[in-house]
Every structure is written in C-alpha cells, then in structure tokens.
Backbone and ligand atoms as CSV (ligand in chain L), in Angstrom:
chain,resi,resn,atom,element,x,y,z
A,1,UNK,N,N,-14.016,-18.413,10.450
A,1,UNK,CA,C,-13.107,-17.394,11.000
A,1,UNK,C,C,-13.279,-16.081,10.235
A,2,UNK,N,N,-13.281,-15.014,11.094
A,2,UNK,CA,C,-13.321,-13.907,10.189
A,2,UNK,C,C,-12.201,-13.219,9.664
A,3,UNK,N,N,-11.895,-12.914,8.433
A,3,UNK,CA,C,-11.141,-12.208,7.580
A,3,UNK,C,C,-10.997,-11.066,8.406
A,4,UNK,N,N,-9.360,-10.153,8.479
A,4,UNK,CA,C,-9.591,-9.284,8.907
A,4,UNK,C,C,-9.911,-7.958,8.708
A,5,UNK,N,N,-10.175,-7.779,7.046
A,5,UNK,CA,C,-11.192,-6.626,6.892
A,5,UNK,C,C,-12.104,-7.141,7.501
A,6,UNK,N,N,-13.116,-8.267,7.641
A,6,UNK,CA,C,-14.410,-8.478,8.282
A,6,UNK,C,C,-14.521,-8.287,9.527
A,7,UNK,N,N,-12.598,-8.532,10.340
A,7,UNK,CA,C,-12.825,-8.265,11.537
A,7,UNK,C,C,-13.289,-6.345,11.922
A,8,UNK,N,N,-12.491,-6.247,10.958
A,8,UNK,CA,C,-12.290,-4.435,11.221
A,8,UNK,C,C,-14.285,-3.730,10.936
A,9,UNK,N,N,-14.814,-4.411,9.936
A,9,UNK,CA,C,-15.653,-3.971,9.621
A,9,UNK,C,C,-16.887,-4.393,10.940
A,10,UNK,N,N,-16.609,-5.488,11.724
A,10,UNK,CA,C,-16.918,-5.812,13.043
A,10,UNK,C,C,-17.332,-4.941,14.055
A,11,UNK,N,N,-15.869,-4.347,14.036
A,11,UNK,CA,C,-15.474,-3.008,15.032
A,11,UNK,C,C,-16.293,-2.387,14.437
A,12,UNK,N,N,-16.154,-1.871,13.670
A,12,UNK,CA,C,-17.090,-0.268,13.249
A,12,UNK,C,C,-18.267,-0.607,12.973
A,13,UNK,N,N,-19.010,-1.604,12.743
A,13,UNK,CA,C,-20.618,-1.932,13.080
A,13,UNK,C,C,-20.558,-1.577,14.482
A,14,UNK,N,N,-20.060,-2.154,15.107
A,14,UNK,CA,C,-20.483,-2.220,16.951
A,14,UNK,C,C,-20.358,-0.610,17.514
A,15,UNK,N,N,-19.512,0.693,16.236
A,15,UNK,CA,C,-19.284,1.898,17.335
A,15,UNK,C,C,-20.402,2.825,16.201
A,16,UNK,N,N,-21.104,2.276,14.933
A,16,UNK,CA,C,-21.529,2.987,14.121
A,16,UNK,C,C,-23.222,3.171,14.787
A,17,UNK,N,N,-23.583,4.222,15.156
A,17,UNK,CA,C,-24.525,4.324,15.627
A,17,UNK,C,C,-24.520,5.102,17.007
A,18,UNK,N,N,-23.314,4.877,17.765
A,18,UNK,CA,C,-22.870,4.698,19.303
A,18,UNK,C,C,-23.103,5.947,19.526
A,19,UNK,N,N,-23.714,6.795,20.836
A,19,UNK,CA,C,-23.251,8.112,20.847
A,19,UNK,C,C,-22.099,8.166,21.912
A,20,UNK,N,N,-21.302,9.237,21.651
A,20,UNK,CA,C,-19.955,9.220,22.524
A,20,UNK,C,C,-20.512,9.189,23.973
A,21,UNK,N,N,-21.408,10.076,24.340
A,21,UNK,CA,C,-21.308,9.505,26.006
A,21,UNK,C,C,-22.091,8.424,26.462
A,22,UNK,N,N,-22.247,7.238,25.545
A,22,UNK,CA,C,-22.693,5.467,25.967
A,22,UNK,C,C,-21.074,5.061,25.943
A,23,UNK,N,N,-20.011,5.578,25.548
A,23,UNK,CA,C,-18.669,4.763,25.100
A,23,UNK,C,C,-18.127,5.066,26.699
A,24,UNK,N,N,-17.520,3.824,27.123
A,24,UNK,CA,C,-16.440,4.119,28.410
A,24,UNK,C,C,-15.012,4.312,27.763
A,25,UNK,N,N,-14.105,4.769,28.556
A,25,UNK,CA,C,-12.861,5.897,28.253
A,25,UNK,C,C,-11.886,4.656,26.966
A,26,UNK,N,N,-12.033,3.830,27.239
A,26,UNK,CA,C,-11.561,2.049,26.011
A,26,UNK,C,C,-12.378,2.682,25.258
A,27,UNK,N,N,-13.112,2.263,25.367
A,27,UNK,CA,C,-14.083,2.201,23.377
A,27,UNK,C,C,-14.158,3.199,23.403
A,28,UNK,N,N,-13.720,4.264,23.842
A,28,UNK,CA,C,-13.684,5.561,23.196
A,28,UNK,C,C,-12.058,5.698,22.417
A,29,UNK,N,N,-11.312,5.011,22.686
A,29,UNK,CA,C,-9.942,5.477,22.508
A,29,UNK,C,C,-9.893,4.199,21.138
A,30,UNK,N,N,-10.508,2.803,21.076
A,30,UNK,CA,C,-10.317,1.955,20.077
A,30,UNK,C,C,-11.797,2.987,19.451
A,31,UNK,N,N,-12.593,3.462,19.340
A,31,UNK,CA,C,-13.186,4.249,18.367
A,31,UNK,C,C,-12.223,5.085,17.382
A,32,UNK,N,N,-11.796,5.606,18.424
A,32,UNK,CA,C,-10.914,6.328,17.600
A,32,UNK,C,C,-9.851,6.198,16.534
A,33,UNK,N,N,-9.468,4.801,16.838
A,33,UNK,CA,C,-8.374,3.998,16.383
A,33,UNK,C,C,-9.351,3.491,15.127
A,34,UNK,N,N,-10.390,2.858,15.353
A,34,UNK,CA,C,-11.224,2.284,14.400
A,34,UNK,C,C,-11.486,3.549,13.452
A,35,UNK,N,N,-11.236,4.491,13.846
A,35,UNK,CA,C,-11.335,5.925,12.173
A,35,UNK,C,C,-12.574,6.576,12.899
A,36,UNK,N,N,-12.782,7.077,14.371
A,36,UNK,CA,C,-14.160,8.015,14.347
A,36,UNK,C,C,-13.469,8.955,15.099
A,37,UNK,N,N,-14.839,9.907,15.120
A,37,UNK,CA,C,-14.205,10.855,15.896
A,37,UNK,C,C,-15.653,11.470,16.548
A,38,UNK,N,N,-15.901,12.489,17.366
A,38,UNK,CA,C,-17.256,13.064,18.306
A,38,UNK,C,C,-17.552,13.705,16.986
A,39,UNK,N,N,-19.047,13.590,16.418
A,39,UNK,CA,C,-20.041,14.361,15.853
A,39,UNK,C,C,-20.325,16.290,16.720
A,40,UNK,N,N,-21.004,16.417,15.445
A,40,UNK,CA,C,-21.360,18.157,16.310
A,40,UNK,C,C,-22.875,17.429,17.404
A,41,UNK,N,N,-23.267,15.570,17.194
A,41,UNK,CA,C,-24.859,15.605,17.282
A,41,UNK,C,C,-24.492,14.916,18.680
A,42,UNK,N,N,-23.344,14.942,19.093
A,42,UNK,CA,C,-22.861,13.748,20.047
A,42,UNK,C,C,-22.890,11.944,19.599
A,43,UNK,N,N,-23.066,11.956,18.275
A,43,UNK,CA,C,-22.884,10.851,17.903
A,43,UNK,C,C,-20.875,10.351,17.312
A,44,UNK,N,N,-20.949,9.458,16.674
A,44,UNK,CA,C,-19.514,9.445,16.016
A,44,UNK,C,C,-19.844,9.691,14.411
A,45,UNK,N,N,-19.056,10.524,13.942
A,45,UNK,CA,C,-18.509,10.329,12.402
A,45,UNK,C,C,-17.007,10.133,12.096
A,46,UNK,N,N,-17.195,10.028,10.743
A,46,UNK,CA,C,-15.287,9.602,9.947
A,46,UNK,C,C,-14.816,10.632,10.202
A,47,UNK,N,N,-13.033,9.844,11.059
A,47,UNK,CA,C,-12.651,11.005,11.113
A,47,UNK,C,C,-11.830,11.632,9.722
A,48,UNK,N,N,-11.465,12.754,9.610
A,48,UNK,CA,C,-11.034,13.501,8.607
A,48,UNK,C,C,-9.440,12.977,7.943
A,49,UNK,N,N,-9.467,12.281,7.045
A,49,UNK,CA,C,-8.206,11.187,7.007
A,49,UNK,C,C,-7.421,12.496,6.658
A,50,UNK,N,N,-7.207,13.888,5.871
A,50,UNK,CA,C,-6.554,14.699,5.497
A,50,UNK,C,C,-5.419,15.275,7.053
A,51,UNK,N,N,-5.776,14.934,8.316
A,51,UNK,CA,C,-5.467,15.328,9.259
A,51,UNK,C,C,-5.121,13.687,10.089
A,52,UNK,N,N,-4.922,12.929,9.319
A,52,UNK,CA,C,-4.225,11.466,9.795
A,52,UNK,C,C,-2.854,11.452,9.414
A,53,UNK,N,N,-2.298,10.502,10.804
A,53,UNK,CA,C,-0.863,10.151,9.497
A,53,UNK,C,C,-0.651,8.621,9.432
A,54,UNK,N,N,0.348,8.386,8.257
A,54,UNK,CA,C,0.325,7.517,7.741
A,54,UNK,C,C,0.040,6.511,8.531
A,55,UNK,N,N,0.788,6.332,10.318
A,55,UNK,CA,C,0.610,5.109,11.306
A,55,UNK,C,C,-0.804,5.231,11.636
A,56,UNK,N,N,-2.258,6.214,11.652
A,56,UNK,CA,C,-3.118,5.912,12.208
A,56,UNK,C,C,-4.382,5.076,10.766
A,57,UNK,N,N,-3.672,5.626,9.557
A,57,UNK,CA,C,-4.674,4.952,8.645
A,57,UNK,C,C,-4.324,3.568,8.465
A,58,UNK,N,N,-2.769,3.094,8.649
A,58,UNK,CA,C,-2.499,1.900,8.956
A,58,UNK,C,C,-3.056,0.854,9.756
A,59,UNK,N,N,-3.121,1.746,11.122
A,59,UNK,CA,C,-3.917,1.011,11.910
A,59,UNK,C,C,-5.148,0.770,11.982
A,60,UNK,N,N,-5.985,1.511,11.244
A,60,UNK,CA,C,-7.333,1.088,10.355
A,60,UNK,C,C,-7.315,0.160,9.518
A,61,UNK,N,N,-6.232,-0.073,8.964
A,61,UNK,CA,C,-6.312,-1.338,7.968
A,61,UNK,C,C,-5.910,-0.877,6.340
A,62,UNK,N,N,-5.856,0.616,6.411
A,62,UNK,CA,C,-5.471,0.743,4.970
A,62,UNK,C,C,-4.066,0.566,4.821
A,63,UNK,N,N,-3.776,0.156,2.931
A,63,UNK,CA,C,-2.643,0.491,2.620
A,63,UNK,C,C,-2.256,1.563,1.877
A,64,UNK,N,N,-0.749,2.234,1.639
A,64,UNK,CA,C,-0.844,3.002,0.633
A,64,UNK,C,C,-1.039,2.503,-0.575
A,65,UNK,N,N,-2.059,3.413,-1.487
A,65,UNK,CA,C,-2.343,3.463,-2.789
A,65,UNK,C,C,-2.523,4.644,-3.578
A,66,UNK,N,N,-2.403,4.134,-4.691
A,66,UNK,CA,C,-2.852,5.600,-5.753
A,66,UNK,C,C,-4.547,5.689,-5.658
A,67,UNK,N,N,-5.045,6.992,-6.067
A,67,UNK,CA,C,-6.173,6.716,-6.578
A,67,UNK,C,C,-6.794,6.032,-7.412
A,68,UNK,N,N,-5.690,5.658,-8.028
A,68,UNK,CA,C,-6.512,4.412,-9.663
A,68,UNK,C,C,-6.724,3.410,-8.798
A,69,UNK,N,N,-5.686,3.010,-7.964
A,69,UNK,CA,C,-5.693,1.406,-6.962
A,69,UNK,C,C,-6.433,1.797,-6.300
A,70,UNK,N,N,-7.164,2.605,-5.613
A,70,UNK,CA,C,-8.340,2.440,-4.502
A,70,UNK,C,C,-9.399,2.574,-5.304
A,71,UNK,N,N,-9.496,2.917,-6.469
A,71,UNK,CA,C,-10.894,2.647,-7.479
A,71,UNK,C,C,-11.022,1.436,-8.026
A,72,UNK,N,N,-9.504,1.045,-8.213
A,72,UNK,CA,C,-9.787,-0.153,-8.725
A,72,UNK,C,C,-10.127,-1.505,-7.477
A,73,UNK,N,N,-9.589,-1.529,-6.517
A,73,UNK,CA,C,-9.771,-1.946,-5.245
A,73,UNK,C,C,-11.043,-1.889,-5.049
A,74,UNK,N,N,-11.847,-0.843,-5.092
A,74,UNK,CA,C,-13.316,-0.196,-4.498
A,74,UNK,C,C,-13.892,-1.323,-5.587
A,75,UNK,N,N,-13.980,-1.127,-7.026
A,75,UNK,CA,C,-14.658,-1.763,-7.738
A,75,UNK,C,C,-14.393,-3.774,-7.690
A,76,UNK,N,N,-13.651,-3.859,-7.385
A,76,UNK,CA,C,-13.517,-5.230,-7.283
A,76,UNK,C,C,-14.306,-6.064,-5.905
A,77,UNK,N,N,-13.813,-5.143,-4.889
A,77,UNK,CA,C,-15.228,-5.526,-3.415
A,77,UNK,C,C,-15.700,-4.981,-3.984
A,78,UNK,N,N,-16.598,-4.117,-4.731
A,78,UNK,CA,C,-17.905,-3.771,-5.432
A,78,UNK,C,C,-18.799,-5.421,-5.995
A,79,UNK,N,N,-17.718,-6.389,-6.723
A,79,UNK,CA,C,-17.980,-7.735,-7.418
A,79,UNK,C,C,-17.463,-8.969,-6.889
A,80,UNK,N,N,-17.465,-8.376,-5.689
A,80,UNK,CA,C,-16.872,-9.801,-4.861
A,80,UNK,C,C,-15.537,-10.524,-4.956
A,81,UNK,N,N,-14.646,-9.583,-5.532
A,81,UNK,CA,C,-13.077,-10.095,-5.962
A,81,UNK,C,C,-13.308,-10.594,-7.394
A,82,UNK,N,N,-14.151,-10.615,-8.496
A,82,UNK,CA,C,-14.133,-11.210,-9.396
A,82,UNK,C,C,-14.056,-10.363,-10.518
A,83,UNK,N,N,-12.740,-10.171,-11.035
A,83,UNK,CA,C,-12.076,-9.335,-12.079
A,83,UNK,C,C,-12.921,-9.721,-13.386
A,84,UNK,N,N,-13.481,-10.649,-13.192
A,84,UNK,CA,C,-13.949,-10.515,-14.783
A,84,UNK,C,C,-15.866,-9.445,-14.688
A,85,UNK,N,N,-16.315,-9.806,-13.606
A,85,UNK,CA,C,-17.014,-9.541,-13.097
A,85,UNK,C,C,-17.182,-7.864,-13.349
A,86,UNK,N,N,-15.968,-7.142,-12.754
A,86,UNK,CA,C,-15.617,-5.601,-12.815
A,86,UNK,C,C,-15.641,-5.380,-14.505
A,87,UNK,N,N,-14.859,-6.161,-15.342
A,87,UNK,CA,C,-14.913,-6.068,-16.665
A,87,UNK,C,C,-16.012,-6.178,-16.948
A,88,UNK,N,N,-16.952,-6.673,-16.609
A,88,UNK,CA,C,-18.494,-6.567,-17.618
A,88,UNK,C,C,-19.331,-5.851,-16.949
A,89,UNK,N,N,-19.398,-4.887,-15.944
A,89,UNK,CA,C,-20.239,-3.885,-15.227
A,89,UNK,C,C,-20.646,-2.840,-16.306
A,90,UNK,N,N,-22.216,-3.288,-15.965
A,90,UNK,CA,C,-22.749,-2.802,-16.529
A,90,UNK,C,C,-23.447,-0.982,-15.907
A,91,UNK,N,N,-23.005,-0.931,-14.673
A,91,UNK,CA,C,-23.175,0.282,-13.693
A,91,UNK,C,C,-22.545,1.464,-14.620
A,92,UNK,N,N,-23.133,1.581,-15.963
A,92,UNK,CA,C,-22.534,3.111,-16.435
A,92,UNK,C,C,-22.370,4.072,-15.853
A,93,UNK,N,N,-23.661,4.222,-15.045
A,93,UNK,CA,C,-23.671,5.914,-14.782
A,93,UNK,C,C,-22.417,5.770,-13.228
A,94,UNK,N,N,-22.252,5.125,-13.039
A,94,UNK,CA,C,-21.350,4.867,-11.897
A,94,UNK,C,C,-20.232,5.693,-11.672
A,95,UNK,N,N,-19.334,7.004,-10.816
A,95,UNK,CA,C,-18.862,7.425,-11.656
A,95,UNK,C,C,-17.309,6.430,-11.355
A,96,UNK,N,N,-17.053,5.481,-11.091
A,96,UNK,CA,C,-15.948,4.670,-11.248
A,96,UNK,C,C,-15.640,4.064,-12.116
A,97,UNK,N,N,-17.002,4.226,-12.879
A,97,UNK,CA,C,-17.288,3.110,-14.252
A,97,UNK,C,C,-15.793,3.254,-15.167
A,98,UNK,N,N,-15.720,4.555,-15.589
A,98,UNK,CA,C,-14.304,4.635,-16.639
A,98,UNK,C,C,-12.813,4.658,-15.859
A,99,UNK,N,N,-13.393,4.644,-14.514
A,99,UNK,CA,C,-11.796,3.977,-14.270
A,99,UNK,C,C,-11.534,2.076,-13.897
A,100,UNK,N,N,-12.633,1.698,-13.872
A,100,UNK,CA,C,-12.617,0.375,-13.236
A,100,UNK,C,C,-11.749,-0.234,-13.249
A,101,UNK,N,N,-11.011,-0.173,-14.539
A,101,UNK,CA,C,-9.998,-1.136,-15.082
A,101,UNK,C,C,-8.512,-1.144,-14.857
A,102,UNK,N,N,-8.242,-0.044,-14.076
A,102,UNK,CA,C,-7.339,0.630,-13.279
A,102,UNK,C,C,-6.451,1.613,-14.041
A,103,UNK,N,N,-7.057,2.288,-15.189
A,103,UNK,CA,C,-6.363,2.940,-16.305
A,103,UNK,C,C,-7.434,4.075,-15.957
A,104,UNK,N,N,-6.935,5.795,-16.189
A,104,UNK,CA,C,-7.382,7.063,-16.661
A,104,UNK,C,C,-7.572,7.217,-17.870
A,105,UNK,N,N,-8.854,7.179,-18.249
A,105,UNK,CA,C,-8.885,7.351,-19.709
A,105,UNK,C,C,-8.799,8.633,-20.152
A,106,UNK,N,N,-9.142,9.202,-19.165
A,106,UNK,CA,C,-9.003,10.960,-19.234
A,106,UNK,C,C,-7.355,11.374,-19.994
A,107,UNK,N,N,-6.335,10.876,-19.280
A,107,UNK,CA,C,-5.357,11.142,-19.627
A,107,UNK,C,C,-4.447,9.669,-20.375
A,108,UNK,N,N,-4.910,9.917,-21.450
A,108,UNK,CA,C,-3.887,9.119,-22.814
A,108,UNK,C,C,-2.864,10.248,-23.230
A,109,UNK,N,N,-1.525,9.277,-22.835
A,109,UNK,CA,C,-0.420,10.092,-23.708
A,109,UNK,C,C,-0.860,9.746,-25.310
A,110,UNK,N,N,-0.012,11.306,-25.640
A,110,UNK,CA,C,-0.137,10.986,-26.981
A,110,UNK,C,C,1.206,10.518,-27.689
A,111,UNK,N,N,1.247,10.153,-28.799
A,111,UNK,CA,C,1.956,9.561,-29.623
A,111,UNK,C,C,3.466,10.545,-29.303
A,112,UNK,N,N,3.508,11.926,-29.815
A,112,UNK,CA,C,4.320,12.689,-29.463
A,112,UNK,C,C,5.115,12.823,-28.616
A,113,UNK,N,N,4.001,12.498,-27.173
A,113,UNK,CA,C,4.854,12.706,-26.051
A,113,UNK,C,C,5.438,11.113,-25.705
A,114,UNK,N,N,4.836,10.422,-26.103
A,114,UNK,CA,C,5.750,9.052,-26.203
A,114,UNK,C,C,6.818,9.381,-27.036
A,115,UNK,N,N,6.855,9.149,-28.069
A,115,UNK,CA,C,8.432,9.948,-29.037
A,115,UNK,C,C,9.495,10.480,-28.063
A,116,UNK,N,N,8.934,11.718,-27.556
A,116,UNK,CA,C,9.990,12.692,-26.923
A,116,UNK,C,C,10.684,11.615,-25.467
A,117,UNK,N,N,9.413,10.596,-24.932
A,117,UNK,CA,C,10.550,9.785,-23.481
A,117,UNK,C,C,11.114,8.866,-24.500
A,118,UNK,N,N,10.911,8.246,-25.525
A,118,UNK,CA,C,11.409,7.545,-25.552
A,118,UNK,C,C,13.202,7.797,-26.450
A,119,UNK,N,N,13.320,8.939,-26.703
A,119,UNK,CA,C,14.395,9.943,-27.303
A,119,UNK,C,C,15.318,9.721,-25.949
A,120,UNK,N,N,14.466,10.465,-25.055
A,120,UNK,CA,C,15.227,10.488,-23.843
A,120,UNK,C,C,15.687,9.382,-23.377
A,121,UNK,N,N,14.944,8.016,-23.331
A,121,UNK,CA,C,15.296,7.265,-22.701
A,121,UNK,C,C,16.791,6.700,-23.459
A,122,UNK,N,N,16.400,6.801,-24.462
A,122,UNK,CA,C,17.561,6.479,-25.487
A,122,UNK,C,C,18.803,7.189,-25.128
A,123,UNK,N,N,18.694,8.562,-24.710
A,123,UNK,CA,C,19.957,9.297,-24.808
A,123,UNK,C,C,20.774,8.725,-23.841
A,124,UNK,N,N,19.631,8.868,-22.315
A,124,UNK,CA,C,20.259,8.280,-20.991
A,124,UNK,C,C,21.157,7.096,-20.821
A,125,UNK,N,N,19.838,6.090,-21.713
A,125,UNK,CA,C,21.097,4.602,-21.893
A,125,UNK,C,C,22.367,4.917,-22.563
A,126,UNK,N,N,22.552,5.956,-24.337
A,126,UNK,CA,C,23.411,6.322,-24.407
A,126,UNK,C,C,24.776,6.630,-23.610
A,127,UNK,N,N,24.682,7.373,-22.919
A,127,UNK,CA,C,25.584,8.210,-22.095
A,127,UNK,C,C,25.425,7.181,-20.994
A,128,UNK,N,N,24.675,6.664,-20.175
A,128,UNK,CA,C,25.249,5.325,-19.457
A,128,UNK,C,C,25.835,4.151,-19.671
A,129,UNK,N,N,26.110,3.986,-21.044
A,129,UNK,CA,C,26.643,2.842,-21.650
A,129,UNK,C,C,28.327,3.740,-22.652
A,130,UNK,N,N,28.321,4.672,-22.421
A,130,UNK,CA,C,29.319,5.243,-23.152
A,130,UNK,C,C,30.582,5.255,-22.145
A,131,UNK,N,N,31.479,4.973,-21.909
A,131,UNK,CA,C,32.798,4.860,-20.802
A,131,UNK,C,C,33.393,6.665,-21.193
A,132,UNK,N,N,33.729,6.808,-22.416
A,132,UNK,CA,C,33.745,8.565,-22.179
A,132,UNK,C,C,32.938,9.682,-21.654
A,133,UNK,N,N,32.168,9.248,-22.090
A,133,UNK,CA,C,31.148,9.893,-20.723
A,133,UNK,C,C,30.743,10.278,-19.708
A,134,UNK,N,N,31.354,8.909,-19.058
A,134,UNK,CA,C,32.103,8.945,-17.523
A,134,UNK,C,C,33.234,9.534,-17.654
A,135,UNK,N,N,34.666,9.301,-18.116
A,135,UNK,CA,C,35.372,10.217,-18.422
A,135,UNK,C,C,35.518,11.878,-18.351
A,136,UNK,N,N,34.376,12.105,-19.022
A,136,UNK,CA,C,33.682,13.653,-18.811
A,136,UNK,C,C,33.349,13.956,-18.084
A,137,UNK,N,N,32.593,12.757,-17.334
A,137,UNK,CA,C,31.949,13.526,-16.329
A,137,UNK,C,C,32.747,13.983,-14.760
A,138,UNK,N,N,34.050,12.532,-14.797
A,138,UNK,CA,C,34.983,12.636,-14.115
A,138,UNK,C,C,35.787,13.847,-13.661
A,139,UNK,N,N,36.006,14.630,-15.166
A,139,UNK,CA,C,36.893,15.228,-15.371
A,139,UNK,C,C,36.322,16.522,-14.970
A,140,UNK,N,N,35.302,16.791,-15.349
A,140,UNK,CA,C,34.344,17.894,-14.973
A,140,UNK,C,C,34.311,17.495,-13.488
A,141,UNK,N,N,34.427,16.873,-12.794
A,141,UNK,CA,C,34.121,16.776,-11.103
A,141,UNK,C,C,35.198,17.381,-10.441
A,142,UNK,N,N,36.961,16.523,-11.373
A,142,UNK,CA,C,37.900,16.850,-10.953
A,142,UNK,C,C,38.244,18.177,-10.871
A,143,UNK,N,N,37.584,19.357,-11.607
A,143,UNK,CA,C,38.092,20.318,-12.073
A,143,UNK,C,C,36.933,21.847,-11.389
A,144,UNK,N,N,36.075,20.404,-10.396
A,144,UNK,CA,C,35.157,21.501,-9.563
A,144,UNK,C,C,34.034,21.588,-10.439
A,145,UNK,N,N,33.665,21.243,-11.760
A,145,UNK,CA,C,32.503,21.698,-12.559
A,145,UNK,C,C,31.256,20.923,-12.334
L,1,SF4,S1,S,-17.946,0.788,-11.710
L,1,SF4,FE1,FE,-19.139,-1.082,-11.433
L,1,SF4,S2,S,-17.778,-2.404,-10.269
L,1,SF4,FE2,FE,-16.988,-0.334,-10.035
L,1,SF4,S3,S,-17.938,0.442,-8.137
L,1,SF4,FE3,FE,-19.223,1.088,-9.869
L,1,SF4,S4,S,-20.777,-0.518,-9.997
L,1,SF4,FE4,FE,-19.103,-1.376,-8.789
C-alpha cells in the first residue's frame, strides 16, 4: 500500500513533465491542487508557495513548521527516517549540515542573556505567587489605572 506522501509524490510524477495543453480541464485543476502552476514554456512549474494560503499547502500535504523543523524533516528523508543516521552525516559541505540536528548554531544565547530571562522569569512567578499583588493590581483597576 502506498504511504501517503508516496501517494502525493505519485501525483506529481504523473503531472511532472506534462505540458498544460496535454492536461483536460480535471488534471488541470488537481495539478494545481498537487502545487503547479502554467510555465512561461507551456510546461508546469512550482507554484509560488509565498502567494498560497495556509488551506492550499495543506492540501498538498504540508504541515506547519519552523524552518529548523523542515531542515530537520528534509534531513531525516534525506536518511531514510534514521536519526542516528542524520547524526553521523558525513555531507559537510551540505548547507543543512549545521542545522541537521534541529538546533541554529548560528544563534547561541549567551550566558548574559540567559541571566537577564531568567531574572525575569523569577520576577513574574514572584508577583504571580504574591496575593498583594493582585491586591494592587485590583486596586489600580478599581481606581481606572
Ligand atoms: S545535512 Fe546530511 S542528512 Fe541533511 S540533507 Fe544534507 S546530506 Fe542529507
């Protein structure tokens, strides 16, 4: 039985190649649905996902993700689902290579700016765990502030 990414990837073998006027007015409209759109050559290309909305990339089969999760996603069908597999890629020059692992190495907080949330986080629980607080804040509501 086929998986249904395999089914989807089905579809778009059978329209990849196609030129739009071999398609009857159906497979022109599930082309479309399948993510193409008319070439300048009369063939099909991808259509422009920046000008999709969320229900038509759905219906392609994607989900929402971050960019780390669709790299990290990408790299795992890169190894056949096998996470350990992605961990020992040896594809340096790749440029997914330094995100594989689903972390930006580019951007490490630093020590500092850890300090300063975690101050904050502290204060917040503070003042959410303080009953005068609420009090204050009550009172300030009552008084229009
Ligand atoms: S980094 Fe490795 S696992 Fe990820 S896409 Fe590139 S070659 Fe594949």
């Amino acid at each position: 039985m086929l998986t249904p990414r395999r089914g989807r990837e089905r579809q778009r073998e059978f329209f990849t190649g196609r030129l739009v006027s071999s398609l009857s007015a159906g497979e022109r409209a599930a082309a479309h649905t399948a993510g193409y759109e008319p070439g300048t050559d009369g063939g099909l290309i991808g259509r422009d996902p920046r000008s999709m909305t969320a229900e038509a990339l759905r219906a392609m089969g994607h989900e929402p993700l971050s960019p780390m999760e669709a790299i990290r996603a990408r790299c795992l069908d890169c190894c056949g689902g096998s996470v350990d597999e992605v961990r020992k890629c040896v594809a340096m020059a790749c440029v997914s290579w330094p995100f594989r692992l689903g972390k930006n190495p580019w951007r490490r907080v630093s020590e500092a700016r850890r300090e300063v949330g975690r101050q904050l986080a502290a204060r917040r629980h503070q003042k959410s765990s303080d009953p005068s607080q609420h009090l204050v804040a009550s009172a300030e509501e009552a008084a229009g502030g």
